[in-house]
Chimera marker file (.cmm) of the C-alpha trace (Angstrom):
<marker_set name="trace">
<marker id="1" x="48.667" y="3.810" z="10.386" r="1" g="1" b="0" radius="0.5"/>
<marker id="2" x="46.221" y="3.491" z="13.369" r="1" g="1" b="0" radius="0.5"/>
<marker id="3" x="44.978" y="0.101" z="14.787" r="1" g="1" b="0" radius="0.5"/>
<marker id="4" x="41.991" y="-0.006" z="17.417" r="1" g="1" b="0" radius="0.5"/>
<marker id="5" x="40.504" y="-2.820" z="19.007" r="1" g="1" b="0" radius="0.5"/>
<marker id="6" x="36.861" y="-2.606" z="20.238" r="1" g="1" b="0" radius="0.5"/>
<marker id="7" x="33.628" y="-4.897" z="21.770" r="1" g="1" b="0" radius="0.5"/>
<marker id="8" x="30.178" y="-3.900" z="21.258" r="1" g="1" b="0" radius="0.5"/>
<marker id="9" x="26.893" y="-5.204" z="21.095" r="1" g="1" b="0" radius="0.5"/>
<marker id="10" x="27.899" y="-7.217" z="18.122" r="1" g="1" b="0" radius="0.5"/>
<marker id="11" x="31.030" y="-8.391" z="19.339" r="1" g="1" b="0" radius="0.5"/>
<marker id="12" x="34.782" y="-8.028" z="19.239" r="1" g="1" b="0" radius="0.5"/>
<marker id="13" x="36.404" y="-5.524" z="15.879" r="1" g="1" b="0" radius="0.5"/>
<marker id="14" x="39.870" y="-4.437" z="14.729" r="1" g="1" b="0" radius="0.5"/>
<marker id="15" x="40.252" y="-1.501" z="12.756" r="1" g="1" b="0" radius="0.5"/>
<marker id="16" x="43.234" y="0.047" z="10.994" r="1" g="1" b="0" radius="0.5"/>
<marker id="17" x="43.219" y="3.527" z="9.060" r="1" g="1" b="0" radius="0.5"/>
<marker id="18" x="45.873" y="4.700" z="6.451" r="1" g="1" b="0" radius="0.5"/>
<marker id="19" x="46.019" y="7.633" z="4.372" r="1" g="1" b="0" radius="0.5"/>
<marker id="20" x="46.567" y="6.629" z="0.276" r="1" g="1" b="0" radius="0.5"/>
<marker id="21" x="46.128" y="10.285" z="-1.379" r="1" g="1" b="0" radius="0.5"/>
<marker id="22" x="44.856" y="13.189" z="-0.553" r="1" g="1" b="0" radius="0.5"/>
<marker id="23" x="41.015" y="13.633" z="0.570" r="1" g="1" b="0" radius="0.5"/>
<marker id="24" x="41.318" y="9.857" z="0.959" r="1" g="1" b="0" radius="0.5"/>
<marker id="25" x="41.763" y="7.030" z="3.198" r="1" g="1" b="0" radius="0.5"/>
<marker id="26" x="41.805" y="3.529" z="3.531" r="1" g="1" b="0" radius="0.5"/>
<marker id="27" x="40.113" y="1.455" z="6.315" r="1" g="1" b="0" radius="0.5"/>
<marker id="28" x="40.786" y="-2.486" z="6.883" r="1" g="1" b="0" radius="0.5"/>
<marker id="29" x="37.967" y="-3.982" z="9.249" r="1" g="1" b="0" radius="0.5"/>
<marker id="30" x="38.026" y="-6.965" z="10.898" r="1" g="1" b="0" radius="0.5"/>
<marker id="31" x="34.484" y="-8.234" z="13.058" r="1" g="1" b="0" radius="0.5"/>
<marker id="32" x="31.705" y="-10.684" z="13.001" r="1" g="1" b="0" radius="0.5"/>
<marker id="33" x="29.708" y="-11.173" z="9.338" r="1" g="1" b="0" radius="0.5"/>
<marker id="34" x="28.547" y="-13.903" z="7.139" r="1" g="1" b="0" radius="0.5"/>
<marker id="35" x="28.695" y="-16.753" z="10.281" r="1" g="1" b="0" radius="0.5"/>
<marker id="36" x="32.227" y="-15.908" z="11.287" r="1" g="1" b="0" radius="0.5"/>
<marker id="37" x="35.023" y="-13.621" z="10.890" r="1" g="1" b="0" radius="0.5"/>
<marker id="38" x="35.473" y="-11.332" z="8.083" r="1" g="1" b="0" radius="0.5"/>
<marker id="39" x="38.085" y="-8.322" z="7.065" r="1" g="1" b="0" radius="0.5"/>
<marker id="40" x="37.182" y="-5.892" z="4.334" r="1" g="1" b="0" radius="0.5"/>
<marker id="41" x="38.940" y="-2.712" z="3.456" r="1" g="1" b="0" radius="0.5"/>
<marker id="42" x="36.965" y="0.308" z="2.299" r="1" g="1" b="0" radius="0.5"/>
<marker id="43" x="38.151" y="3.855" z="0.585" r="1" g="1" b="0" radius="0.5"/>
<marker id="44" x="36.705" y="6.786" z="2.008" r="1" g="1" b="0" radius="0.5"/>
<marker id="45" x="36.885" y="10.293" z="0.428" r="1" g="1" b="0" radius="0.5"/>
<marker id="46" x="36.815" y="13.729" z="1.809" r="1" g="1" b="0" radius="0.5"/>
<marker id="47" x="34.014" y="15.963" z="0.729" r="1" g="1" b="0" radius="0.5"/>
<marker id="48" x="34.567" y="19.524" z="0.388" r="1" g="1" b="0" radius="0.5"/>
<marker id="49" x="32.492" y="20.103" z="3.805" r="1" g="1" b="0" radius="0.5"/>
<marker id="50" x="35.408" y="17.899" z="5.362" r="1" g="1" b="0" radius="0.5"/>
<marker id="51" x="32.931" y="14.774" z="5.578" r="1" g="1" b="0" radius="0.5"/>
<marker id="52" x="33.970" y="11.322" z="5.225" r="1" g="1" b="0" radius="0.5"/>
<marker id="53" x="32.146" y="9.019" z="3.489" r="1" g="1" b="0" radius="0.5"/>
<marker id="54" x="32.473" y="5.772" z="1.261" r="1" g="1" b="0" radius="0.5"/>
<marker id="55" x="30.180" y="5.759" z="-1.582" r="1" g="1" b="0" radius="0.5"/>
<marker id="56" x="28.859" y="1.631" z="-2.844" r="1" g="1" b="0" radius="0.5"/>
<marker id="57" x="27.991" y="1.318" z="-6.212" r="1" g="1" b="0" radius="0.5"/>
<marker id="58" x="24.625" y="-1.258" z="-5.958" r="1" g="1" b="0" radius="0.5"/>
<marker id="59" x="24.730" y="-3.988" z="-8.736" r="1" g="1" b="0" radius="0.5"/>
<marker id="60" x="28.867" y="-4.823" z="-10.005" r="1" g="1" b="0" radius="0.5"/>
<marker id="61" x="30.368" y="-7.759" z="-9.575" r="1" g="1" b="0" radius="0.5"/>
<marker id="62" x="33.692" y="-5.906" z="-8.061" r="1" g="1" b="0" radius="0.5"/>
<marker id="63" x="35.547" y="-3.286" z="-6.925" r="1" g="1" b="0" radius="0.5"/>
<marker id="64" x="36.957" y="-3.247" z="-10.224" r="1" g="1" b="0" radius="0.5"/>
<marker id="65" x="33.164" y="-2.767" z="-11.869" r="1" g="1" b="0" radius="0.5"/>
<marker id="66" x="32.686" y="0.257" z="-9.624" r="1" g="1" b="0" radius="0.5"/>
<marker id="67" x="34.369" y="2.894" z="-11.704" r="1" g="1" b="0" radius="0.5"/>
<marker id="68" x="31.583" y="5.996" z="-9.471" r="1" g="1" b="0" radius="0.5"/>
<marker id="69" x="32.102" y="4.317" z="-5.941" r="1" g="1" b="0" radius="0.5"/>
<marker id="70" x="35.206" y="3.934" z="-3.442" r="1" g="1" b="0" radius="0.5"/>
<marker id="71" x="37.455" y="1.112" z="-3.094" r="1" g="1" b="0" radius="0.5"/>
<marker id="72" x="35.913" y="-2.048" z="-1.602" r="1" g="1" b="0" radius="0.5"/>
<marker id="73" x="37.009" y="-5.897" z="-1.374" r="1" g="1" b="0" radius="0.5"/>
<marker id="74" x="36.346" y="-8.854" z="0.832" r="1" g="1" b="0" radius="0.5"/>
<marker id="75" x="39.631" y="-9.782" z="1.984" r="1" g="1" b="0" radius="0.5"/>
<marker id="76" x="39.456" y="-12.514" z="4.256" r="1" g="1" b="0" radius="0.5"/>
<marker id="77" x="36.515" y="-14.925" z="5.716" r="1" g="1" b="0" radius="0.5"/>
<marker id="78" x="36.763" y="-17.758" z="8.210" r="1" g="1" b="0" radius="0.5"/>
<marker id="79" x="33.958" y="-19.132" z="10.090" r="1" g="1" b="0" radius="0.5"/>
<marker id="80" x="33.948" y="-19.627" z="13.648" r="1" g="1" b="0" radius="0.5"/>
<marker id="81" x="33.425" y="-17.748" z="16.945" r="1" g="1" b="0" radius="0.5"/>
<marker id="82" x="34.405" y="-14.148" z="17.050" r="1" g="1" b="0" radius="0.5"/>
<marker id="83" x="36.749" y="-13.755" z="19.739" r="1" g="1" b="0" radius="0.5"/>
<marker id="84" x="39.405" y="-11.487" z="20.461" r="1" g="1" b="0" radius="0.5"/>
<marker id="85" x="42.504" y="-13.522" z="19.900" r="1" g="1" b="0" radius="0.5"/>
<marker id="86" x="40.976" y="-14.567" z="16.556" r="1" g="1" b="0" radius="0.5"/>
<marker id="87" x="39.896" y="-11.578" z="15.306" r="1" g="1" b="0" radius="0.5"/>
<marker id="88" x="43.799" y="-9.803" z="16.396" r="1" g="1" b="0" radius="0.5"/>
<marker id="89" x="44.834" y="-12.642" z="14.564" r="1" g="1" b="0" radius="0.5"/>
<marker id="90" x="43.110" y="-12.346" z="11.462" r="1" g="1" b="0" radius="0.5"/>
<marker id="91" x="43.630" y="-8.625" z="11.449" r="1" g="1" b="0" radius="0.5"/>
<marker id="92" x="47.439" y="-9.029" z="11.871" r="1" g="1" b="0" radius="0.5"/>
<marker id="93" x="47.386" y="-11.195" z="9.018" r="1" g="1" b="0" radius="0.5"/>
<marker id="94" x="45.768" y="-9.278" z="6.919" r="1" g="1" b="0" radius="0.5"/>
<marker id="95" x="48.006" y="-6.025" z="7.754" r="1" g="1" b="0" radius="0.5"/>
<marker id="96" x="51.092" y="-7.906" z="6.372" r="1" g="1" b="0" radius="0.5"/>
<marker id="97" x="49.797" y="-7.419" z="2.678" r="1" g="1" b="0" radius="0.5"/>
<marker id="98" x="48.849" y="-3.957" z="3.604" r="1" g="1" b="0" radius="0.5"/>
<marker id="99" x="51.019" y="-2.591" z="0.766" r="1" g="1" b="0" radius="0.5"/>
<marker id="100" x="49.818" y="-4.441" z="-1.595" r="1" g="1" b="0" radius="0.5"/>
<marker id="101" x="46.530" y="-3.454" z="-0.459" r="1" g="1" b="0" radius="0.5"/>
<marker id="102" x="46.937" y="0.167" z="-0.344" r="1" g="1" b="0" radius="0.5"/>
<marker id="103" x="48.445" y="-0.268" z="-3.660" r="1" g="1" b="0" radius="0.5"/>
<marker id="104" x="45.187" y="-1.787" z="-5.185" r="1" g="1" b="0" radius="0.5"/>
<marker id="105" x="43.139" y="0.733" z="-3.935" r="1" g="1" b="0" radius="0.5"/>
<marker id="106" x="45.568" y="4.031" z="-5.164" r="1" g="1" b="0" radius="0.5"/>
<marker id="107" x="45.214" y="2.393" z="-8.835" r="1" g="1" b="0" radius="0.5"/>
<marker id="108" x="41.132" y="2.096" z="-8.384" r="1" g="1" b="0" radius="0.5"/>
<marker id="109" x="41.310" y="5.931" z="-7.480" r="1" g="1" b="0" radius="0.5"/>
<marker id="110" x="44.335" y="6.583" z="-10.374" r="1" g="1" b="0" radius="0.5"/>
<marker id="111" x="42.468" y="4.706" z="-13.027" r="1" g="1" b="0" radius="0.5"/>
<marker id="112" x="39.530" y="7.621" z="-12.667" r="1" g="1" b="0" radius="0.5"/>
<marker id="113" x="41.237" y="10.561" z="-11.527" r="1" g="1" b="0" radius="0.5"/>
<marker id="114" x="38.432" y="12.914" z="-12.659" r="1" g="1" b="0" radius="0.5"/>
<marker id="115" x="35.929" y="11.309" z="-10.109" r="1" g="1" b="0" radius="0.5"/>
<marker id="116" x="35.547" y="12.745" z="-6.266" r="1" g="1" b="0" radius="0.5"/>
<marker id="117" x="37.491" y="15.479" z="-7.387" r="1" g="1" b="0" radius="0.5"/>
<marker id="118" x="35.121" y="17.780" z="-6.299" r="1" g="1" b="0" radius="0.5"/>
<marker id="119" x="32.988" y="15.326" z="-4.048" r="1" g="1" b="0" radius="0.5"/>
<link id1="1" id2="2" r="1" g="1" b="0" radius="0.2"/>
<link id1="2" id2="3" r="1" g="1" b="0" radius="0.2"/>
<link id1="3" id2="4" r="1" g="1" b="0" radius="0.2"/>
<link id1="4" id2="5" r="1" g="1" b="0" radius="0.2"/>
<link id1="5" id2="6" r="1" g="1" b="0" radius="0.2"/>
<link id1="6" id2="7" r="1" g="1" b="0" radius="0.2"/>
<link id1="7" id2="8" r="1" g="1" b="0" radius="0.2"/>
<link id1="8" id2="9" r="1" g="1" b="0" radius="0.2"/>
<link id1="9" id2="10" r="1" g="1" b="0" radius="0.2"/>
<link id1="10" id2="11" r="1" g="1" b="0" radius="0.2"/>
<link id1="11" id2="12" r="1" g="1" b="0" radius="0.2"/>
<link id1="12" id2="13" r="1" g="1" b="0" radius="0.2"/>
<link id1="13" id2="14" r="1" g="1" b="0" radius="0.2"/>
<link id1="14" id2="15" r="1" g="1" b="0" radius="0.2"/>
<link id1="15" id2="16" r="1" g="1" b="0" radius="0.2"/>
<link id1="16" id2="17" r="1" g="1" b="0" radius="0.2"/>
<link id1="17" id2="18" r="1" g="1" b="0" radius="0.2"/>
<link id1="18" id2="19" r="1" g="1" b="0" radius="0.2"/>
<link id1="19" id2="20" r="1" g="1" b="0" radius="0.2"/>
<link id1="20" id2="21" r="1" g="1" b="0" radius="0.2"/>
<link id1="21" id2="22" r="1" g="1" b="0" radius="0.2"/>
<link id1="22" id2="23" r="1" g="1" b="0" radius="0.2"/>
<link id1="23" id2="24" r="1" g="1" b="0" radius="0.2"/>
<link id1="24" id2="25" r="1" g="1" b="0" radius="0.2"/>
<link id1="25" id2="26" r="1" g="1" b="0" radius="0.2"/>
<link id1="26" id2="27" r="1" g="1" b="0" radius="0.2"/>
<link id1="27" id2="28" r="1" g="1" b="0" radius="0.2"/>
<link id1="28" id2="29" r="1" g="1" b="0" radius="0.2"/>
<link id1="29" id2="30" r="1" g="1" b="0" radius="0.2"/>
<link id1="30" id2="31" r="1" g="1" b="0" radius="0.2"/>
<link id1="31" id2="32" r="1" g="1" b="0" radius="0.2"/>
<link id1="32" id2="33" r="1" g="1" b="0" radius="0.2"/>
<link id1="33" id2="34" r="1" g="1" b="0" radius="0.2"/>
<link id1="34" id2="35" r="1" g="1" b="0" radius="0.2"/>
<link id1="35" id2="36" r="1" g="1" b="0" radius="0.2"/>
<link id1="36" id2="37" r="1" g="1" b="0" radius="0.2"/>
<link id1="37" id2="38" r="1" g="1" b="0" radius="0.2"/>
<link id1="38" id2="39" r="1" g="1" b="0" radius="0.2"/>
<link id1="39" id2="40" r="1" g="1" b="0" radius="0.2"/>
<link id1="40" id2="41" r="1" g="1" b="0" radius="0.2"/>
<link id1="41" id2="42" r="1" g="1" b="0" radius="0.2"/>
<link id1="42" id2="43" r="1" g="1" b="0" radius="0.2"/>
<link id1="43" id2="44" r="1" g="1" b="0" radius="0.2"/>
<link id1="44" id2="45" r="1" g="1" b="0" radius="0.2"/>
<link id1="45" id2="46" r="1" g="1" b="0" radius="0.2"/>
<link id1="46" id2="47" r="1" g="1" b="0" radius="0.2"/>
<link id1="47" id2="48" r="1" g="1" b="0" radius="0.2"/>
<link id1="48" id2="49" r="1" g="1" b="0" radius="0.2"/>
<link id1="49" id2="50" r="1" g="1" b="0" radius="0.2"/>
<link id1="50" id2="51" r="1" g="1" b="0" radius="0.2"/>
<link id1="51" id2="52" r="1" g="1" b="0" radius="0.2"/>
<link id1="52" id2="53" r="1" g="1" b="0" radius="0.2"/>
<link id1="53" id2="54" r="1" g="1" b="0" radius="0.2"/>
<link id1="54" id2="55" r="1" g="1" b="0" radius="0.2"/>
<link id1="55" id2="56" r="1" g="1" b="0" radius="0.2"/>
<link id1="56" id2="57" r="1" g="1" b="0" radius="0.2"/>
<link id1="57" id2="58" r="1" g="1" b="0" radius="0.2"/>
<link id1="58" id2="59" r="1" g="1" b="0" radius="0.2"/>
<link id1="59" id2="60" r="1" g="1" b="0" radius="0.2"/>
<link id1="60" id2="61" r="1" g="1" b="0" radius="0.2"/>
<link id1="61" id2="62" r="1" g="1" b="0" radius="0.2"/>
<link id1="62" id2="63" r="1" g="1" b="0" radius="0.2"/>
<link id1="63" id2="64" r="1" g="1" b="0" radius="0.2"/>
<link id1="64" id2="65" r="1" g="1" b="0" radius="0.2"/>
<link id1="65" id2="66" r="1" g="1" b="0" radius="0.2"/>
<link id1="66" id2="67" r="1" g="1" b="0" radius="0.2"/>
<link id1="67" id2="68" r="1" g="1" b="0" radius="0.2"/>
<link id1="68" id2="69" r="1" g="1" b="0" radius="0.2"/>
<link id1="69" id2="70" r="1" g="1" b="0" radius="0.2"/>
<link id1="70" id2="71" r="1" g="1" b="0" radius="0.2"/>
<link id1="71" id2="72" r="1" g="1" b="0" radius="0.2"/>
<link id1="72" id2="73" r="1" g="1" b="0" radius="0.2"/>
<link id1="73" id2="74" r="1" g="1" b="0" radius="0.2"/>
<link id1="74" id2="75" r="1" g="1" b="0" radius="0.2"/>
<link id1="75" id2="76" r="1" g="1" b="0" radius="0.2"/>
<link id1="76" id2="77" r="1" g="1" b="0" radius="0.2"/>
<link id1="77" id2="78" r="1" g="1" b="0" radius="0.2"/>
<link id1="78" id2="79" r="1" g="1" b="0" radius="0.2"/>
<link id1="79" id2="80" r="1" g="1" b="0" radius="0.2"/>
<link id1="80" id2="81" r="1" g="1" b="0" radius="0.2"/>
<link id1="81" id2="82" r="1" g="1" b="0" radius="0.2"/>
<link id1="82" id2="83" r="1" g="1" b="0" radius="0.2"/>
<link id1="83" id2="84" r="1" g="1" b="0" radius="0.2"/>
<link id1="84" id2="85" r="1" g="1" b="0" radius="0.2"/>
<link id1="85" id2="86" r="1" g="1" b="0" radius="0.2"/>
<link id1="86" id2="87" r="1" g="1" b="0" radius="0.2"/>
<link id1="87" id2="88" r="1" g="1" b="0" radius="0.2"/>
<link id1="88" id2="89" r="1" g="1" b="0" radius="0.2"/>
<link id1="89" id2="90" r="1" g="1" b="0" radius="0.2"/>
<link id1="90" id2="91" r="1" g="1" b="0" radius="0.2"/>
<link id1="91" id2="92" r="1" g="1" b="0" radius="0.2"/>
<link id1="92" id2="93" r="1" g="1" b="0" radius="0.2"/>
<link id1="93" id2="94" r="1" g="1" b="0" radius="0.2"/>
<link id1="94" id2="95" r="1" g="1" b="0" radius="0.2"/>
<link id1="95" id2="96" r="1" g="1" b="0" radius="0.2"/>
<link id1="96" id2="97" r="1" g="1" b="0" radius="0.2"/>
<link id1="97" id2="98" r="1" g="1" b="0" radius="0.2"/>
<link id1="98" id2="99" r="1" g="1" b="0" radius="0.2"/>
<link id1="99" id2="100" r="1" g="1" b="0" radius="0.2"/>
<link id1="100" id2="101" r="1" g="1" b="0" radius="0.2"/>
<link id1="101" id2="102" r="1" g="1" b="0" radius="0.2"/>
<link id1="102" id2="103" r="1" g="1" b="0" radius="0.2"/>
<link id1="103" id2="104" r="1" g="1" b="0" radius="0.2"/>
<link id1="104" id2="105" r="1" g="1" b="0" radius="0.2"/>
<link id1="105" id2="106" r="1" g="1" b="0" radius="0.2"/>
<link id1="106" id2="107" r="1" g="1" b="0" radius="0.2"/>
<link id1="107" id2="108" r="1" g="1" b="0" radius="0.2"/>
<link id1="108" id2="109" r="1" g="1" b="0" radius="0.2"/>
<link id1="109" id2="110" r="1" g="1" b="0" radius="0.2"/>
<link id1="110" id2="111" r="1" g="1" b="0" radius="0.2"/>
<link id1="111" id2="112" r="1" g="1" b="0" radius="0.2"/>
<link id1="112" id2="113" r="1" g="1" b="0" radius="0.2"/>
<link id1="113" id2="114" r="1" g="1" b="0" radius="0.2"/>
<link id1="114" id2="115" r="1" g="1" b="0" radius="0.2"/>
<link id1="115" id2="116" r="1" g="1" b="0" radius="0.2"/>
<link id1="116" id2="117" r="1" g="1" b="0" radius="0.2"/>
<link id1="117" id2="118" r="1" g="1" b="0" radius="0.2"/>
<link id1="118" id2="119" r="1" g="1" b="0" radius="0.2"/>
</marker_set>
């Protein structure tokens, strides 16, 4: 598991990448959105080139709706300023359920094996 914090234009972000299967990852982001702070965690998957990408299905109500695209869900929102010590905060919070996130997002990929096999 790798953590990063970063400041750009946009302000301050924490990032943290895990593997969950092979050809696939999982990344938890933390930064400024919807008039505050929100953390979302997103599947990638490997394409046979060796690209990563994370494929959104337009138009479901959830993750769970999504049975073509990668893992996805809104984990956390608070509004406020976007500072560092809030954002390491929320991110830290968030990492503590980490296994129960990962865990989520292996059974989106289990429940449809057959898909991104090849992708």
């Amino acid at each position: 598991m790798q953590t990063s914090m970063s400041k750009d234009p946009h302000g301050w972000s924490a990032e943290t990448t895990v593997d969950i299967a092979e050809g696939k990852h999982l990344t938890i982001r933390t930064r400024r959105g919807r008039g505050g702070i929100l953390t979302e965690a997103k599947g990638y998957h490997q394409s046979s080139s060796g690209a990563w990408s994370h494929t959104m299905v337009i138009g479901v109500a959830s993750s769970a709706d999504a049975s073509e695209g990668d893992y996805y869900k809104l984990l956390d929102h608070h509004d406020g300023r976007v500072t560092e010590p809030r954002v390491r905060a929320q991110h830290e919070a968030t990492l503590v359920r980490i296994e129960a996130i990962k865990a989520e997002a292996v059974a989106h990929y289990g429940s449809r094996e057959h898909l991104h096999a090849g992708a």
